[in-house]
C-alpha positions as CSV (number, residue, x, y, z in Angstrom):
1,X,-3.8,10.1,-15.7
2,X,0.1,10.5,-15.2
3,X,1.7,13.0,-14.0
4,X,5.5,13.9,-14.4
5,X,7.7,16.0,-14.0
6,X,10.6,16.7,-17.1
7,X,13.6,18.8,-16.3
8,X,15.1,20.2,-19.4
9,X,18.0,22.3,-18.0
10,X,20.4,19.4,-18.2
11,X,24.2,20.3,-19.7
12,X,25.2,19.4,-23.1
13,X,27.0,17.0,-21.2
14,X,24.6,15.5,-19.7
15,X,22.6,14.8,-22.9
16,X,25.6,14.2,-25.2
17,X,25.8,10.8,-22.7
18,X,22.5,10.1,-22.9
19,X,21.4,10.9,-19.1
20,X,17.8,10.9,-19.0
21,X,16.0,14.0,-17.6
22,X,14.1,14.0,-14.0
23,X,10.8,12.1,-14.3
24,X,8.5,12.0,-11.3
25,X,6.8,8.7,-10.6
26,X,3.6,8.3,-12.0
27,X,0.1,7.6,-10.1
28,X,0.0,4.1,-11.4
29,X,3.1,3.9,-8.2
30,X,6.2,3.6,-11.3
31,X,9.8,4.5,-9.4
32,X,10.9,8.1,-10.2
33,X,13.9,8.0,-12.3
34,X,17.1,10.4,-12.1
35,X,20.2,10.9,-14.1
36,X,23.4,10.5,-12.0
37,X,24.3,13.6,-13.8
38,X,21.4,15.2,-12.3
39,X,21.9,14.0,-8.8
40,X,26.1,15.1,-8.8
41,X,25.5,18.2,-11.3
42,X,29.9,19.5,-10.0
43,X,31.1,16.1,-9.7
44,X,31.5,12.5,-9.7
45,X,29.7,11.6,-6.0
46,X,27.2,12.6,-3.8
47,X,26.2,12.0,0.1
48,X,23.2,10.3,1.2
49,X,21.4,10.3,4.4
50,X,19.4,7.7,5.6
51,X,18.5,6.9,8.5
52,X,20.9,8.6,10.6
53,X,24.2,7.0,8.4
54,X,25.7,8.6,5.7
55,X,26.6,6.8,2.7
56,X,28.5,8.1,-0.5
57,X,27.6,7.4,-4.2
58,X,30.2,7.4,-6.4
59,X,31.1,7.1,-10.3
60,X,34.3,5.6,-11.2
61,X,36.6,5.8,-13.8
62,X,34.8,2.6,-15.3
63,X,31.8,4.6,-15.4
64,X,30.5,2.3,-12.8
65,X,28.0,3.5,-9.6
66,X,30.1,2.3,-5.8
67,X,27.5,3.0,-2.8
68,X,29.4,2.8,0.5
69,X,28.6,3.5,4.3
């Protein structure tokens, strides 16, 4: 049996790109899998802790993904 988890309350926006909706990972151990859009909702980066650093996740103008500590 899988269970996930679908999050329809994405922006036109959102789907007009093509950004997937939240899925929770599966029993079978699958990754979960989350739109950028979904993550940034007002934005183009968000802030990540881990492990006591802070690292930032941001889209650029290429529409390219930049992680940096």
């Amino acid at each position: 049996m899988t269970e996930t988890i679908d999050s329809t309350d994405g922006s036109a926006e959102d789907r007009a790109r093509g950004d997937r909706p939240v899925v929770a990972a599966s029993v079978t151990g699958l990754p979960k899998i989350i739109s950028f859009s979904s993550l940034v909702k007002c934005g183009d980066e968000v802030w990540i802790e881990h492990g006591g650093s802070l690292y930032r996740l941001r889209r650029t103008k290429q529409d390219k993904l930049i992680l940096t500590k």
